[in-house]
Biopython code that builds the backbone (N, CA, C, O; Angstrom):
import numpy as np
from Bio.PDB.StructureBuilder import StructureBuilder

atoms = [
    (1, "UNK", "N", (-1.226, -31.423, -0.408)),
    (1, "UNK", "CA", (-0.610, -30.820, 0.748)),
    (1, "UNK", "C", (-1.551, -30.975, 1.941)),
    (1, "UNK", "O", (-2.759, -30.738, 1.907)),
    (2, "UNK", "N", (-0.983, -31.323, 2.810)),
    (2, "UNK", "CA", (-1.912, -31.268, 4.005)),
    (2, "UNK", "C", (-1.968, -30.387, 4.742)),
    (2, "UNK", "O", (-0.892, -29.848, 5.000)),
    (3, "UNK", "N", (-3.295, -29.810, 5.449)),
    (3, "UNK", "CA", (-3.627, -28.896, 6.491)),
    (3, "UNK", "C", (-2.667, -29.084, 7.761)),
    (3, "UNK", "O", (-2.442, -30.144, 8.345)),
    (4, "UNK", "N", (-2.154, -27.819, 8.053)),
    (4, "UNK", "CA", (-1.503, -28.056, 9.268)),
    (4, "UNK", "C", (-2.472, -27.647, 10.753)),
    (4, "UNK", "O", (-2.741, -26.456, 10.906)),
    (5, "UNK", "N", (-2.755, -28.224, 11.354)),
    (5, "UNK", "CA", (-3.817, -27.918, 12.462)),
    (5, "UNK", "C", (-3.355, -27.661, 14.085)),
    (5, "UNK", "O", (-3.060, -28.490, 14.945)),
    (6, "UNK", "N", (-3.415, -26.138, 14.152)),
    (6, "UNK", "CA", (-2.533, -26.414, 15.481)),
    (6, "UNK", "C", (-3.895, -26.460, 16.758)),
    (6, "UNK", "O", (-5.120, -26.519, 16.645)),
    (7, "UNK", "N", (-2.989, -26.400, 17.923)),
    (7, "UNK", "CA", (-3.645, -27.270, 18.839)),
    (7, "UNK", "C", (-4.243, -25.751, 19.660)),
    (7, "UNK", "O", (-4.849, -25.771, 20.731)),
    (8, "UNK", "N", (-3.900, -24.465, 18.860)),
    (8, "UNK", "CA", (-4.991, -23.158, 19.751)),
    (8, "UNK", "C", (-5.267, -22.825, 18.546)),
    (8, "UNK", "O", (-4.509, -22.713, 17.583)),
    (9, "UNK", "N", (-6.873, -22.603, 18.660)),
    (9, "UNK", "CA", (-7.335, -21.765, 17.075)),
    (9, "UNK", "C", (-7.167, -20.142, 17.394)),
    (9, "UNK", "O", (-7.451, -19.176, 16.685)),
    (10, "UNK", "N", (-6.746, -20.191, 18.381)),
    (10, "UNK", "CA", (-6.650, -18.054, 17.931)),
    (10, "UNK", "C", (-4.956, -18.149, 17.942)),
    (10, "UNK", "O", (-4.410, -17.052, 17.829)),
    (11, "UNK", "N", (-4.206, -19.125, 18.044)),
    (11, "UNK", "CA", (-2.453, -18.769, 17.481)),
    (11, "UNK", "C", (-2.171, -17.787, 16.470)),
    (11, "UNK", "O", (-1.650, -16.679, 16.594)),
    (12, "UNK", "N", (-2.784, -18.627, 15.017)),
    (12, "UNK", "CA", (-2.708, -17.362, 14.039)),
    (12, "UNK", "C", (-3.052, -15.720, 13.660)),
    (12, "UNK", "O", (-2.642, -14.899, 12.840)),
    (13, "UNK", "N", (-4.122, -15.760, 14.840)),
    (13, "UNK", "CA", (-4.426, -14.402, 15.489)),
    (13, "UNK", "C", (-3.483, -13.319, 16.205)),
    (13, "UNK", "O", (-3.237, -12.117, 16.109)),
    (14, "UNK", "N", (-3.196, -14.135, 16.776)),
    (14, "UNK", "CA", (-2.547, -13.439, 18.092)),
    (14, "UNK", "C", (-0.850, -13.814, 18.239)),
    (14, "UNK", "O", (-0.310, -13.204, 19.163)),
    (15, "UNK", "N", (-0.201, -14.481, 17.666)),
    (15, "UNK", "CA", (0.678, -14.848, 16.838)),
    (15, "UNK", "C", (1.301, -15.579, 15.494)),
    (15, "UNK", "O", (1.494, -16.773, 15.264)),
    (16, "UNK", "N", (1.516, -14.523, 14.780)),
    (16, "UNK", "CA", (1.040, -14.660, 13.219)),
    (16, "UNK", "C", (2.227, -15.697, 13.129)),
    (16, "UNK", "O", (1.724, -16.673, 12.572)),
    (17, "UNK", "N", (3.620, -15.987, 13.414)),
    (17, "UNK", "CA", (4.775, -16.490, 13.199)),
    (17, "UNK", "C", (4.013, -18.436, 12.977)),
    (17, "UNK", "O", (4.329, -19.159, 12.032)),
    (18, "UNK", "N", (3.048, -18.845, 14.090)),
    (18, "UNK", "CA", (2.866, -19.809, 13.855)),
    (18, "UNK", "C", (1.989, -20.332, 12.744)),
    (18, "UNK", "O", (1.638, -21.495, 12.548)),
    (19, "UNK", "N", (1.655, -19.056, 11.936)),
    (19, "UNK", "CA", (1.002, -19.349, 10.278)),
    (19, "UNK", "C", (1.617, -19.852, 9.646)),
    (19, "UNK", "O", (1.580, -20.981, 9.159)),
    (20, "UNK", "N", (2.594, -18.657, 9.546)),
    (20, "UNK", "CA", (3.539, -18.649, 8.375)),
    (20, "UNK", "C", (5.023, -19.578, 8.265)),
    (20, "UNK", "O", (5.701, -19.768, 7.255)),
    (21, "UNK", "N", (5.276, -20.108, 9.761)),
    (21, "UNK", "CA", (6.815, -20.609, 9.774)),
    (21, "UNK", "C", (6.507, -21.944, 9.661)),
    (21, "UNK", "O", (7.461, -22.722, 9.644)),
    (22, "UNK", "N", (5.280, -22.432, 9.572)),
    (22, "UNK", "CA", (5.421, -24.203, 9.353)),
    (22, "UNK", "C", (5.185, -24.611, 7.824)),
    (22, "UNK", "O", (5.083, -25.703, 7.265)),
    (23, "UNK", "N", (5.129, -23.004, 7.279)),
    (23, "UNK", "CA", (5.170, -23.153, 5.648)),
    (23, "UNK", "C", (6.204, -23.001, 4.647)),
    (23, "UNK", "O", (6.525, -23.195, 3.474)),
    (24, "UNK", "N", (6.637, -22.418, 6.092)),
    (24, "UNK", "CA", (8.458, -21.839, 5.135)),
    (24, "UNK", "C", (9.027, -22.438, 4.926)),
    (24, "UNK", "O", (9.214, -23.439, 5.617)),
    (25, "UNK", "N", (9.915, -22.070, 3.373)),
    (25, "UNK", "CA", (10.939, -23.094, 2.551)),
    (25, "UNK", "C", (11.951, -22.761, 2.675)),
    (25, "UNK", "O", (12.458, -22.088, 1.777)),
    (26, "UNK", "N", (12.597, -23.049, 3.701)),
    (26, "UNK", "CA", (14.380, -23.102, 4.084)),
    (26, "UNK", "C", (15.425, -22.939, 3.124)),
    (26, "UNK", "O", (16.380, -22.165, 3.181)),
    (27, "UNK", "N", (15.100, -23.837, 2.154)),
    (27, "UNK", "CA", (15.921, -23.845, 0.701)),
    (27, "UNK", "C", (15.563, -22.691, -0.252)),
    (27, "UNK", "O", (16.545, -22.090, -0.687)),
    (28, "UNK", "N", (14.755, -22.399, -0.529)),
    (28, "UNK", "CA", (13.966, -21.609, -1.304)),
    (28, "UNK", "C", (14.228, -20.481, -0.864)),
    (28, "UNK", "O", (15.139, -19.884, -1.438)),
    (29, "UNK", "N", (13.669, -19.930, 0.068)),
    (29, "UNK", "CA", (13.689, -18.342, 0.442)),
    (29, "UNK", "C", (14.601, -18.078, 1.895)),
    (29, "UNK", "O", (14.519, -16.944, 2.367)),
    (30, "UNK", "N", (15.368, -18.978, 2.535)),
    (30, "UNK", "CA", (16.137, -19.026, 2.978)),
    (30, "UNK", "C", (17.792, -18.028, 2.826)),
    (30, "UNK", "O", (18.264, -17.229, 3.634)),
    (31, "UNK", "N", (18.297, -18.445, 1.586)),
    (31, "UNK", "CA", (19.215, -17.351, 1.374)),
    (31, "UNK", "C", (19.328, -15.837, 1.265)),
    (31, "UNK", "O", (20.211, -15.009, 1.490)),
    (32, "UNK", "N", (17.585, -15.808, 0.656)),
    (32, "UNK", "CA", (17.323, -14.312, 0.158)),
    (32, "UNK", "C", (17.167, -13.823, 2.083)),
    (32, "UNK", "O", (17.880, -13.010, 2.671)),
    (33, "UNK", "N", (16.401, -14.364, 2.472)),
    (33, "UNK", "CA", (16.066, -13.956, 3.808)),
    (33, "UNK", "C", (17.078, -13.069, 4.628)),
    (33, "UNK", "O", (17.083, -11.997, 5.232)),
    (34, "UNK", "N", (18.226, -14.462, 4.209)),
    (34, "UNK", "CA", (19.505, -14.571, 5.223)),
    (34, "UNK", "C", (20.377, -13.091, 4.500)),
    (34, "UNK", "O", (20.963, -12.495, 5.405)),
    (35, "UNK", "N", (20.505, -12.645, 3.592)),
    (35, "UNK", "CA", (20.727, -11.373, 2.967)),
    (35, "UNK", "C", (20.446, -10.289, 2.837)),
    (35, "UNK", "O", (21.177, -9.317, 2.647)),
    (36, "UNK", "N", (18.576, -10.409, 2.993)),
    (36, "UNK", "CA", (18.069, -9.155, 3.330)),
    (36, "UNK", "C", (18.444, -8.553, 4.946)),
    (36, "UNK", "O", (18.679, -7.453, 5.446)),
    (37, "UNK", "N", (18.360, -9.747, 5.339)),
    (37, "UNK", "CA", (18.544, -9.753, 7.061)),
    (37, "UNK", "C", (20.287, -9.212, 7.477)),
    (37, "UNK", "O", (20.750, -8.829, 8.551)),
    (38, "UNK", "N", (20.773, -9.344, 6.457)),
    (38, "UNK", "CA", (22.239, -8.984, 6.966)),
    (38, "UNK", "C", (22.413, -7.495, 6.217)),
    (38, "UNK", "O", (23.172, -6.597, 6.582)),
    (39, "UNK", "N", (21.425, -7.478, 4.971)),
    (39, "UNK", "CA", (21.969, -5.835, 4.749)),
    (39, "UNK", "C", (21.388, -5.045, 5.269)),
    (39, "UNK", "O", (21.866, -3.915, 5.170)),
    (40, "UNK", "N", (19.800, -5.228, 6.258)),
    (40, "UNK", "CA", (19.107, -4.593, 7.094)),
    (40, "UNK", "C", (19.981, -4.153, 8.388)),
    (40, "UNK", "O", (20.088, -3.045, 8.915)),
    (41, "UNK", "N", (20.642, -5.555, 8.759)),
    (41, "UNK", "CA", (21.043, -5.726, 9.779)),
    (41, "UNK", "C", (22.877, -4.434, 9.666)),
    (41, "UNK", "O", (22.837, -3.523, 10.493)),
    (42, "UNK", "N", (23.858, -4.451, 8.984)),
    (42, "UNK", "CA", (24.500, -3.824, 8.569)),
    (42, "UNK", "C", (24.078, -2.381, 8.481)),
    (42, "UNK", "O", (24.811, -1.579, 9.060)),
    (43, "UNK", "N", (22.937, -1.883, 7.802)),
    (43, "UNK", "CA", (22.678, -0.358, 7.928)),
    (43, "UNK", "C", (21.937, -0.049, 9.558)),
    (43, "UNK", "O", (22.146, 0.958, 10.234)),
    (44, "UNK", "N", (21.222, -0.978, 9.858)),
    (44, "UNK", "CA", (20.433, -0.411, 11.393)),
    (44, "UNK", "C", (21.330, -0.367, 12.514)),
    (44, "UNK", "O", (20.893, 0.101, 13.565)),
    (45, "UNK", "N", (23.054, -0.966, 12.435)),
    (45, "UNK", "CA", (24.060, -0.813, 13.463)),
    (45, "UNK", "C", (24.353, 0.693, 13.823)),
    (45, "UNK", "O", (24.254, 1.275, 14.903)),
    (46, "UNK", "N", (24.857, 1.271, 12.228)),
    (46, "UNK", "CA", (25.307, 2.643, 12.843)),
    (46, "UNK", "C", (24.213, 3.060, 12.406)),
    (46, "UNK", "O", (24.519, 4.135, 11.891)),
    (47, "UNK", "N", (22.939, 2.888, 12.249)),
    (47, "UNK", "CA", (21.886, 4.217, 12.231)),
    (47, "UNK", "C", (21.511, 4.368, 13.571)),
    (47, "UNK", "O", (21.277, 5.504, 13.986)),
    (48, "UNK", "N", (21.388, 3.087, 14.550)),
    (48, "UNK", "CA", (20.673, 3.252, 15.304)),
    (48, "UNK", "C", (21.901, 3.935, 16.371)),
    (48, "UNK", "O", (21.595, 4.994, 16.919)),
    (49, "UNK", "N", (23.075, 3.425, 16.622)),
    (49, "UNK", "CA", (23.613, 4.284, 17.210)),
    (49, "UNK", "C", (23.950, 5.868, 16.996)),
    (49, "UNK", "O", (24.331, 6.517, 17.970)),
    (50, "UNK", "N", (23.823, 6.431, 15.836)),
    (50, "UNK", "CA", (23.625, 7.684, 15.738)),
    (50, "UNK", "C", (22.182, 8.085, 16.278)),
    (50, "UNK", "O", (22.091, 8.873, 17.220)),
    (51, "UNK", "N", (21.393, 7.700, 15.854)),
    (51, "UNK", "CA", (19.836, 8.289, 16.461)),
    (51, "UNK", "C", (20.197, 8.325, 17.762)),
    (51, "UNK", "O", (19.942, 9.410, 18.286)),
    (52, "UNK", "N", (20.819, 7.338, 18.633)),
    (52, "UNK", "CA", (20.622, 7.466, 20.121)),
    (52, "UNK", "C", (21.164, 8.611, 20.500)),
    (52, "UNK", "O", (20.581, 9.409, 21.233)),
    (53, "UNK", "N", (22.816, 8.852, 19.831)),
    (53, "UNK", "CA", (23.266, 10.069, 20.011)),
    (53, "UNK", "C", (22.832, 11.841, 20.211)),
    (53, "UNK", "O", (23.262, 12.815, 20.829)),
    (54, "UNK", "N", (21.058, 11.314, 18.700)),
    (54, "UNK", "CA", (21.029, 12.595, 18.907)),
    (54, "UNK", "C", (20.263, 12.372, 19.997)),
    (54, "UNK", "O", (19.951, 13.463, 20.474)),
    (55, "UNK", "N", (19.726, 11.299, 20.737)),
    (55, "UNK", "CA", (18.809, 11.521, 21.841)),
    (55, "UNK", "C", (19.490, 11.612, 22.831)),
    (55, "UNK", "O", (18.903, 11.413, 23.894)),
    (56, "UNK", "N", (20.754, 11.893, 22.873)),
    (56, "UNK", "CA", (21.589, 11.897, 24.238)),
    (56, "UNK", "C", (22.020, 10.753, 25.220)),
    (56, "UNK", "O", (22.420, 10.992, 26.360)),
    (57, "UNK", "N", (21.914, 9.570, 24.725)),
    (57, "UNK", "CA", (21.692, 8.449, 25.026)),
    (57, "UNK", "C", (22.951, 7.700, 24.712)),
    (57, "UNK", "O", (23.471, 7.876, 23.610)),
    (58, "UNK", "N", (23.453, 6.930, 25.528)),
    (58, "UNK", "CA", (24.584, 5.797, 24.804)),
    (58, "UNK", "C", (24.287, 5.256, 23.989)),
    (58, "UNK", "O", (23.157, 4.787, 23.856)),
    (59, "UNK", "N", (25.300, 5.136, 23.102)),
    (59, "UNK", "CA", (25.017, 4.237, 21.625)),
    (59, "UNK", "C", (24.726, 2.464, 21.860)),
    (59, "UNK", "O", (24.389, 1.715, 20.943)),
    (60, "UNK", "N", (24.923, 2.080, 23.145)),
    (60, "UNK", "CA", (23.849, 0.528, 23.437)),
    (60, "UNK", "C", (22.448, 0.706, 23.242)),
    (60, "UNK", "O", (21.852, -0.046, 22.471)),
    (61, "UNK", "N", (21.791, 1.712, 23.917)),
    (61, "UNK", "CA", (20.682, 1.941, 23.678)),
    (61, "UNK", "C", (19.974, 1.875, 22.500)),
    (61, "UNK", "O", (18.940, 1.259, 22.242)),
    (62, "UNK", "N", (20.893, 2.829, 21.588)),
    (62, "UNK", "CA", (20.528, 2.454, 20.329)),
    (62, "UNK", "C", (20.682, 1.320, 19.200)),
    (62, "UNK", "O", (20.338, 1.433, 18.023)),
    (63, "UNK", "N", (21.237, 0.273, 19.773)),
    (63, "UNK", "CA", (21.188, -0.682, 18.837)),
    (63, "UNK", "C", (20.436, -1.560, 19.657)),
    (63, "UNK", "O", (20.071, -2.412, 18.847)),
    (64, "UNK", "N", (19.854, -1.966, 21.065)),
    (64, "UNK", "CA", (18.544, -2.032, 21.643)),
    (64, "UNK", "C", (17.354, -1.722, 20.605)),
    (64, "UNK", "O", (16.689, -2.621, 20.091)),
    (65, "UNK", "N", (17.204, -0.665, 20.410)),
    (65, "UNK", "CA", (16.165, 0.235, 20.183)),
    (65, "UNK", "C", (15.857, -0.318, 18.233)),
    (65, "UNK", "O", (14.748, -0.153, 17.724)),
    (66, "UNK", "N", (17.066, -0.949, 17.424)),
    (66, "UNK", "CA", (16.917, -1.214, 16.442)),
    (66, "UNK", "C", (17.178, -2.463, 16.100)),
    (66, "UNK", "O", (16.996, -2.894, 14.961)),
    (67, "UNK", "N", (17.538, -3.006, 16.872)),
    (67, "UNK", "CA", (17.379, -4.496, 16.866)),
    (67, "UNK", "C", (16.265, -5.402, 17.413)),
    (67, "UNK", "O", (15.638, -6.158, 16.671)),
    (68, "UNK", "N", (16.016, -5.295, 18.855)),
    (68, "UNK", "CA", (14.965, -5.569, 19.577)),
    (68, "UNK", "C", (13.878, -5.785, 18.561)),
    (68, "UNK", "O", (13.617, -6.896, 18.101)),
    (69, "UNK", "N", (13.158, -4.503, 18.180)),
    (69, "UNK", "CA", (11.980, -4.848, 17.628)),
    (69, "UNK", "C", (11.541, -5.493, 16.262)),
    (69, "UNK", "O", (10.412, -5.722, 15.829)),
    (70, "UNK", "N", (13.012, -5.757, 15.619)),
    (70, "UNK", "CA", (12.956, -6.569, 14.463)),
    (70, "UNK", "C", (12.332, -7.884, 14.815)),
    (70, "UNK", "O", (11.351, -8.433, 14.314)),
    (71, "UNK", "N", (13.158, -8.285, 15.839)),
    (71, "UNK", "CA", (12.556, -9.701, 16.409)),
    (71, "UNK", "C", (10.765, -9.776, 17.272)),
    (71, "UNK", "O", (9.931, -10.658, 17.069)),
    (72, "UNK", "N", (10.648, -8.877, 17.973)),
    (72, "UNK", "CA", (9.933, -8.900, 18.564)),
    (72, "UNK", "C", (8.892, -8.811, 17.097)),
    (72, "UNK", "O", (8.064, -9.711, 16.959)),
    (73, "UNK", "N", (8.936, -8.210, 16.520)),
    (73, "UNK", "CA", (7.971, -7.942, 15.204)),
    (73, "UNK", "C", (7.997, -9.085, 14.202)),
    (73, "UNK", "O", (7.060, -9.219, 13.415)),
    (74, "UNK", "N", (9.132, -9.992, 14.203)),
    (74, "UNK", "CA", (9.115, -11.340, 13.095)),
    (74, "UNK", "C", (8.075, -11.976, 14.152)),
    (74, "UNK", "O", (7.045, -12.071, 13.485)),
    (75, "UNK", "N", (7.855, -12.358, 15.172)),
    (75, "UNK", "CA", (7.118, -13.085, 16.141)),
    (75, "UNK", "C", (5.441, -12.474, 15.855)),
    (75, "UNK", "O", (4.532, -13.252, 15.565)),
    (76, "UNK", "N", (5.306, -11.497, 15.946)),
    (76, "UNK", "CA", (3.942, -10.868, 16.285)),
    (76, "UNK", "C", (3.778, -9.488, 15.267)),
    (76, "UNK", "O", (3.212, -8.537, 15.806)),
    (77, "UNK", "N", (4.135, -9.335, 14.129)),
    (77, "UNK", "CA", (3.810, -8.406, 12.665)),
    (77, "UNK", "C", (3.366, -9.364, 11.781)),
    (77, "UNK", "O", (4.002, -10.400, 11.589)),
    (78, "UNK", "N", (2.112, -9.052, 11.110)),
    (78, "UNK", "CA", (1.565, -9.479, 10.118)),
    (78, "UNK", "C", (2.254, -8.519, 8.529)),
    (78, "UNK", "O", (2.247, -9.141, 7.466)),
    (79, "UNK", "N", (2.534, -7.758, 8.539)),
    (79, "UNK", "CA", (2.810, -6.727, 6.865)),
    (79, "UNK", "C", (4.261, -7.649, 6.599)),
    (79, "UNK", "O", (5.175, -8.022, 7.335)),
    (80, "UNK", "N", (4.022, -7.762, 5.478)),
    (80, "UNK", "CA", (5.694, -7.788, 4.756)),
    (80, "UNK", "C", (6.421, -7.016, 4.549)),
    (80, "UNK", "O", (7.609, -7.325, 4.638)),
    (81, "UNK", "N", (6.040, -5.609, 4.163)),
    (81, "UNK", "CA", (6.617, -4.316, 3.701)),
    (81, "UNK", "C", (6.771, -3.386, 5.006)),
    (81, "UNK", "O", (7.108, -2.205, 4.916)),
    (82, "UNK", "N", (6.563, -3.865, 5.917)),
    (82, "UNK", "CA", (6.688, -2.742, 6.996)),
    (82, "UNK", "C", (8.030, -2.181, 7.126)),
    (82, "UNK", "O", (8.918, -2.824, 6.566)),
    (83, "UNK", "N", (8.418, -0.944, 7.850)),
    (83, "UNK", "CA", (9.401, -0.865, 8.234)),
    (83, "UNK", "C", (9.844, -0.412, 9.518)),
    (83, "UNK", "O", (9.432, 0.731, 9.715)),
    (84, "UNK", "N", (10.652, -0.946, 10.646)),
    (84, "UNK", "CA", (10.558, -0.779, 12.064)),
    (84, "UNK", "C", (11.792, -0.418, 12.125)),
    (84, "UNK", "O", (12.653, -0.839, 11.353)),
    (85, "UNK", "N", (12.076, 0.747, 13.447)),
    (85, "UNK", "CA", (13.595, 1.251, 13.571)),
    (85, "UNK", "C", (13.632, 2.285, 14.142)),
    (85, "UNK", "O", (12.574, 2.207, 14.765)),
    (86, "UNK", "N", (14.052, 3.204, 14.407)),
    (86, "UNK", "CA", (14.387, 4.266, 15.112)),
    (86, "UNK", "C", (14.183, 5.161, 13.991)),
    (86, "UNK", "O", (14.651, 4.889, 12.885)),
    (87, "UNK", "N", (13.544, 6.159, 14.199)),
    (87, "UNK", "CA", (13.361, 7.586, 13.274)),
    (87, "UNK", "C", (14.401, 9.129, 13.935)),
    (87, "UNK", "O", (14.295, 9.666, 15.037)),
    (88, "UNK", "N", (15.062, 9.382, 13.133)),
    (88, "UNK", "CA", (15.703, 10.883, 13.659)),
    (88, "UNK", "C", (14.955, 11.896, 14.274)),
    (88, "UNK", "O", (15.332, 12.676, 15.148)),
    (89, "UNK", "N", (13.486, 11.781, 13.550)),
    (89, "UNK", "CA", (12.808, 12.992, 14.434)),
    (89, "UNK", "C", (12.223, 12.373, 15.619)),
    (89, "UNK", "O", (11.244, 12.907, 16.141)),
    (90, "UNK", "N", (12.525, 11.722, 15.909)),
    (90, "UNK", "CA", (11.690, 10.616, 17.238)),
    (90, "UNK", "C", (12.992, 11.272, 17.903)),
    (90, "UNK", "O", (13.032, 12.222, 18.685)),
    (91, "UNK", "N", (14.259, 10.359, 17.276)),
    (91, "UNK", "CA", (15.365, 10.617, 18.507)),
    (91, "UNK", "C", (15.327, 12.029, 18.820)),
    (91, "UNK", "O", (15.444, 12.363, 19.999)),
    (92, "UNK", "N", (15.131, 13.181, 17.627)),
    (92, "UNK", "CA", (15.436, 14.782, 18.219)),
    (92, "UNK", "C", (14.681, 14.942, 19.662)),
    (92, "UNK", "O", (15.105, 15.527, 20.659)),
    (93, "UNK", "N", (13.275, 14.163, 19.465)),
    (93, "UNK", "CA", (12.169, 15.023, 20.181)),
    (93, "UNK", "C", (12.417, 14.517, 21.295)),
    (93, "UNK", "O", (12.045, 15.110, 22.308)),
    (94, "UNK", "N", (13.160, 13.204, 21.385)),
    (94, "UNK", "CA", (13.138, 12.529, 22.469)),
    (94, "UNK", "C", (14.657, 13.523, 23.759)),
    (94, "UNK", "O", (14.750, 13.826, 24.949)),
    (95, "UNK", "N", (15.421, 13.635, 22.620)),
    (95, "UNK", "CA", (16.983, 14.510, 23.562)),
    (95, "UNK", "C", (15.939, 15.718, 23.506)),
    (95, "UNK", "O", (16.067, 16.108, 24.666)),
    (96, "UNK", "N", (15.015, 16.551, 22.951)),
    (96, "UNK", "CA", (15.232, 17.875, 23.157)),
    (96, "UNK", "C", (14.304, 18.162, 24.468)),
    (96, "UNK", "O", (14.415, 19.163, 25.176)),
    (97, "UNK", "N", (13.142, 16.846, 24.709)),
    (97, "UNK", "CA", (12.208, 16.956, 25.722)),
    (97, "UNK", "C", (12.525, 16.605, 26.725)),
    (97, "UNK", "O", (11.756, 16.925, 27.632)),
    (98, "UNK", "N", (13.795, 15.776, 27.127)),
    (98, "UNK", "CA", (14.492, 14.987, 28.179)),
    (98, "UNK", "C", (15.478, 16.457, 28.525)),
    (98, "UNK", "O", (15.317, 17.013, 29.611)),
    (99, "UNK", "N", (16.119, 16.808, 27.881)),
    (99, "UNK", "CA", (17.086, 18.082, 28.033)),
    (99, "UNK", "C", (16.154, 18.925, 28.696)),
    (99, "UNK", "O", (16.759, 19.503, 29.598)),
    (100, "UNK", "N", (15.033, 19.238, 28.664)),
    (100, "UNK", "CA", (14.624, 20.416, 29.438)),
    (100, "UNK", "C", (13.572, 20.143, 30.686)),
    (100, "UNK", "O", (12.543, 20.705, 31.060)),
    (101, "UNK", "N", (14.335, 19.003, 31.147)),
    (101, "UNK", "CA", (14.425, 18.562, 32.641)),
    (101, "UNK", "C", (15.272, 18.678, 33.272)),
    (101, "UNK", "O", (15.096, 18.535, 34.482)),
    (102, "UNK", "N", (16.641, 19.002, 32.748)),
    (102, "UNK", "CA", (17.789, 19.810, 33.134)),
    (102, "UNK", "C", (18.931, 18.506, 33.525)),
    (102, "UNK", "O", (19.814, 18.761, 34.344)),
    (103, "UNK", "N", (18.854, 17.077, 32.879)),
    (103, "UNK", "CA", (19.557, 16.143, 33.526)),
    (103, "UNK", "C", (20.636, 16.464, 32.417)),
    (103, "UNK", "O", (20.583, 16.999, 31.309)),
    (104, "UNK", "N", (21.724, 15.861, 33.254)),
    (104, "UNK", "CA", (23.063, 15.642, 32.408)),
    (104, "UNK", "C", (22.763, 14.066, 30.980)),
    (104, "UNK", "O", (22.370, 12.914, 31.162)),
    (105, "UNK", "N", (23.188, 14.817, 29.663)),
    (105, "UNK", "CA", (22.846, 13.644, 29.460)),
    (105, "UNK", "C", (23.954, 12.292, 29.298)),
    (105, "UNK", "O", (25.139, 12.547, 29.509)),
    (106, "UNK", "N", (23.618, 11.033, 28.970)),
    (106, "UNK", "CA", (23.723, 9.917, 29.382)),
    (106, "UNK", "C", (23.626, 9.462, 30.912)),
    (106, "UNK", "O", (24.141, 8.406, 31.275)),
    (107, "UNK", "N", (22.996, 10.238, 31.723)),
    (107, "UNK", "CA", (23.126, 10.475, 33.351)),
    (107, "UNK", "C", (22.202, 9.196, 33.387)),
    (107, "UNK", "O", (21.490, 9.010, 32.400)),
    (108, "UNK", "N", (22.142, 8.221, 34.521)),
    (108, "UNK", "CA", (20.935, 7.970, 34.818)),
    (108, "UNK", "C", (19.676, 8.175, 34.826)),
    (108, "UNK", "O", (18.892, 7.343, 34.369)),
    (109, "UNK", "N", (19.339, 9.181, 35.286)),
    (109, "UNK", "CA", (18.139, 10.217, 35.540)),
    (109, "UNK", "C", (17.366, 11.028, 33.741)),
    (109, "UNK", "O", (16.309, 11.329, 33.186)),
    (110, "UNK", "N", (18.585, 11.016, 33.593)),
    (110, "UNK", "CA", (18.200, 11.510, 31.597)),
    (110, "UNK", "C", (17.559, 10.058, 30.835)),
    (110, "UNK", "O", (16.645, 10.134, 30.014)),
    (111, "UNK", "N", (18.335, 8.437, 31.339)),
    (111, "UNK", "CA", (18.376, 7.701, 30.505)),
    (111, "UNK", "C", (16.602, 6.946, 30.851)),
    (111, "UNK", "O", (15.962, 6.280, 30.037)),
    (112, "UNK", "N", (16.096, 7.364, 32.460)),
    (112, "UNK", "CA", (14.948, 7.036, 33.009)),
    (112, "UNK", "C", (13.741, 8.007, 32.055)),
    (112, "UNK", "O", (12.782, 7.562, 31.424)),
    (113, "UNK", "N", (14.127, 9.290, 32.194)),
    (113, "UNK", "CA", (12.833, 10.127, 31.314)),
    (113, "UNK", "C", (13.309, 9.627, 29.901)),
    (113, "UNK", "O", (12.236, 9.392, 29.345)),
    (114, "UNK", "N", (14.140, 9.380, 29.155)),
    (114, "UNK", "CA", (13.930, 8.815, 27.536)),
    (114, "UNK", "C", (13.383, 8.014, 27.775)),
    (114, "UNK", "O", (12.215, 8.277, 27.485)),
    (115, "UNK", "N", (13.482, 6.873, 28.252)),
    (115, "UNK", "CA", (12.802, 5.209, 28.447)),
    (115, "UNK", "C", (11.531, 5.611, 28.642)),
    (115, "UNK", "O", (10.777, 5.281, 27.726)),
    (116, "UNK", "N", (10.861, 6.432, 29.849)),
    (116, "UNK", "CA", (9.333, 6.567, 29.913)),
    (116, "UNK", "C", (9.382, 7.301, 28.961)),
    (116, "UNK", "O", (8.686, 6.466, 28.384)),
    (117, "UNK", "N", (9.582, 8.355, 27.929)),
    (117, "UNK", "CA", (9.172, 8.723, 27.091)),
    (117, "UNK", "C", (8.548, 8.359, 26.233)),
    (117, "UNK", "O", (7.440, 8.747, 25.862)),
    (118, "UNK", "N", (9.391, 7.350, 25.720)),
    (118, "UNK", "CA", (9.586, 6.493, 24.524)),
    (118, "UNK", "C", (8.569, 5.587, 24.693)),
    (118, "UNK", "O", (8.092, 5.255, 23.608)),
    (119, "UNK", "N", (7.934, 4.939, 25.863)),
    (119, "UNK", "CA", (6.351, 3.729, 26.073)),
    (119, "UNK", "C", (5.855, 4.922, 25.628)),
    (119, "UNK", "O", (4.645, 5.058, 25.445)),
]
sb = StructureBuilder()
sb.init_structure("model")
sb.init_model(0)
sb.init_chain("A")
sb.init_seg("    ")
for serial, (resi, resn, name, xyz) in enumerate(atoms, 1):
    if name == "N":
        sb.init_residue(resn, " ", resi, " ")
    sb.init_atom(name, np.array(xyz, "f"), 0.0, 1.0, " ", f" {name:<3s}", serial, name[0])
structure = sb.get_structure()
């Protein structure tokens, strides 16, 4: 097998995707991928739109909020076992600390303090 040598030595550092994807077997672990990825993908639709709910938030937000970082994390996560997504007690803390700024929620002004919250 030959060394694959890319052309920045801190890539694999600082983006792990270019380790691991010029090794990957399409055929091989391809289907399983494509399955895990759809039954992940299938439960994080309505979880994440309920979490947003309890944060007072439109349910776009929340499938933002659980989709987004799957990808952003296949690009730049090193763990295999991790797990990324929206947590219920995140969303509580997030509607109950935004609520007692007194905005209407899904208002504009409610959807600005969740967003800075949430960085």
């Amino acid at each position: 097998m030959t060394k694959i040598v890319l052309p920045w030595p801190l890539a694999p550092i600082l983006l792990p995707i270019t380790e691991w994807l010029p090794k990957y077997n399409l055929k091989e672990m391809g289907p399983s991928d494509l399955t895990a990825g759809l039954t992940v993908f299938v439960f994080l639709v309505p979880q994440g739109m309920a979490y947003s709910l309890l944060a007072g938030m439109p349910p776009i937000y929340g499938l933002y909020s659980s989709i987004v970082p799957l990808f952003i994390y296949a690009v730049l996560g090193t763990s295999q076992q991790l797990s990324i997504g929206p947590m219920a007690i995140t969303s509580l803390l997030l509607g109950v600390t935004a609520q007692s700024y007194g905005f209407e929620e899904e208002s504009a002004d409610y959807i600005n303090i969740v967003i800075n919250l949430s960085l």
